[in-house]
N, C-alpha and C positions, 0 to 999 in steps of 0.2 A: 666278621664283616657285618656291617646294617644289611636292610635291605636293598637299601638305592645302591649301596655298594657293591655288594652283587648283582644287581640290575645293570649296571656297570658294565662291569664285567665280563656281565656275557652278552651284553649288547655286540651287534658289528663296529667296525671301529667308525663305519662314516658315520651312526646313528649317535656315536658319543663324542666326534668332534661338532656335529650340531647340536647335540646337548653343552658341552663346557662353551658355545657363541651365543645360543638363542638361551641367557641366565634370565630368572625372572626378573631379572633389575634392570636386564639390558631389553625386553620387550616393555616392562614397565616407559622405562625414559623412551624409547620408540615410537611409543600411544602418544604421550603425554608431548611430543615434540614434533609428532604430525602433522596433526591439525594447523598451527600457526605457521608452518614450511607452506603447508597447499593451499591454506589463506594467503600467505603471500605472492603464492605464481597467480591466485586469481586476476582476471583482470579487475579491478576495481570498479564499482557503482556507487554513483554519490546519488547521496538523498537527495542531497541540496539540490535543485534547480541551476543550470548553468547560468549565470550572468549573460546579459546580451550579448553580441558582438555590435566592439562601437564603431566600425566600420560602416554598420546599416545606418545608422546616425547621420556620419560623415558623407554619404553615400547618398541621403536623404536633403542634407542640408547641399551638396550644392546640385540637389534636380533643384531644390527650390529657389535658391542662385540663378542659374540657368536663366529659368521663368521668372525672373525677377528682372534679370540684363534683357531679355527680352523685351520686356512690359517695358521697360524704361525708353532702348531702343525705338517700339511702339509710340512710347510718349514724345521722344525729343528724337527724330532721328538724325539729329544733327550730332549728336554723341556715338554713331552707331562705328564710326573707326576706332572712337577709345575704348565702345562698352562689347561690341562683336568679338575681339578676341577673347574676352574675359567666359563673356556668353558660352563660347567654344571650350576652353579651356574646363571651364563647370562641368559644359557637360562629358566632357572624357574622364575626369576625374570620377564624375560617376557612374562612368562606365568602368573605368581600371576597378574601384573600389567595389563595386555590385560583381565583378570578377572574385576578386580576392577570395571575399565572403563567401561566396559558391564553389571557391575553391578547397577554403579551409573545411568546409560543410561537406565535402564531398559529392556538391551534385554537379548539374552542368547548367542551371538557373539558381541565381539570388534569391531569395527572400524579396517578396512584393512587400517594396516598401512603401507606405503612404503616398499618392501623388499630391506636389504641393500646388496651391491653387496660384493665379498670379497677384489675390491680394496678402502675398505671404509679409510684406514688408512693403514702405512705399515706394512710389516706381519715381524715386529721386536717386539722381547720383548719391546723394550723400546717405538715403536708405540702404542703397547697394553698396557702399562703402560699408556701414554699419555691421551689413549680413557679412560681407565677406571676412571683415576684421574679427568678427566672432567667431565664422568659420573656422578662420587661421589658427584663433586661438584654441578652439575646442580640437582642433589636427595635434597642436602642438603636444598637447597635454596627452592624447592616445600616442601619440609618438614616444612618448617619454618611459611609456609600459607598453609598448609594442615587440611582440618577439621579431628575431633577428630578419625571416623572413618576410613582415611586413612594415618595418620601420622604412625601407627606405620610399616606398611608397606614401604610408604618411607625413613623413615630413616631405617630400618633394610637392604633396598640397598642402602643406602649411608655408613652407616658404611662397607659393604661386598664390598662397589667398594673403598675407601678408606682403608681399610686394603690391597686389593688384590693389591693396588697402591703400596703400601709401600714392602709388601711381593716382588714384581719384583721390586724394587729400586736396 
């Protein structure tokens, strides 16, 4: 007999069934198949910088909507029954939408988004028509790559800035 053979041998037997488990091949591949196992439970960190959320955006464009229907209101208020609900509507949308974001963000406040002044655009129907029509379509397009959670919110202001486009046509 070698000597591992007789070390064997007279080893006890639990000492030699974890010898013939723990082979140098099988501790070998063990090491070497670790590492990328508990890389993978890690949680993940990106280098990258996250991309905005374009919600702050949407959220931004109609406080400045808002204050735009206002101003115009201001200016003509003889339009204040076609331009008031619009005015309203704005501003809930950027209420529901500064939600969302403070939602996804985990706090219980939004992001202080820019206040917009009221010479964001001119205080003409057809400037508020302009803002809004852009609005719709900048909703439409977040809509499109919106997860499941916040699509139906942005499109219910893309359709509301796109009808209200059409409604001052």
């Amino acid at each position: 007999m070698t000597g591992r053979a007789e070390a064997r041998a007279q080893a006890p037997a639990s000492t030699r069934s974890l010898t013939r488990a723990l082979t140098r091949r099988s501790l070998l591949v063990a090491l070497l198949l670790a590492p990328p196992a508990v890389a993978g439970c890690a949680p993940s960190r990106s280098t990258q910088a996250e991309a905005p959320d374009p919600l702050v955006a949407l959220a931004a464009a109609a406080r400045a909507d808002a204050t735009l229907a206002a101003a115009v209101i201001a200016a003509t208020p003889d339009l204040a029954g076609r331009v008031g609900p619009l005015r309203d509507a704005r501003t809930e949308h950027a209420v529901a939408l500064e939600a969302e974001v403070a939602r996804q963000a985990g706090t219980t406040t939004a992001p202080a988004a820019p206040r917009p002044s009221a010479a964001t655009g001119a205080t003409t129907v057809d400037g508020l028509r302009r803002s809004i029509g852009a609005a719709g379509d900048a909703a439409r397009q977040v809509a499109l790559t919106a997860d499941a959670r916040r699509v139906g919110l942005v499109a219910s202001v893309a359709a509301c800035c796109t009808t209200y486009a059409a409604v001052l046509s």
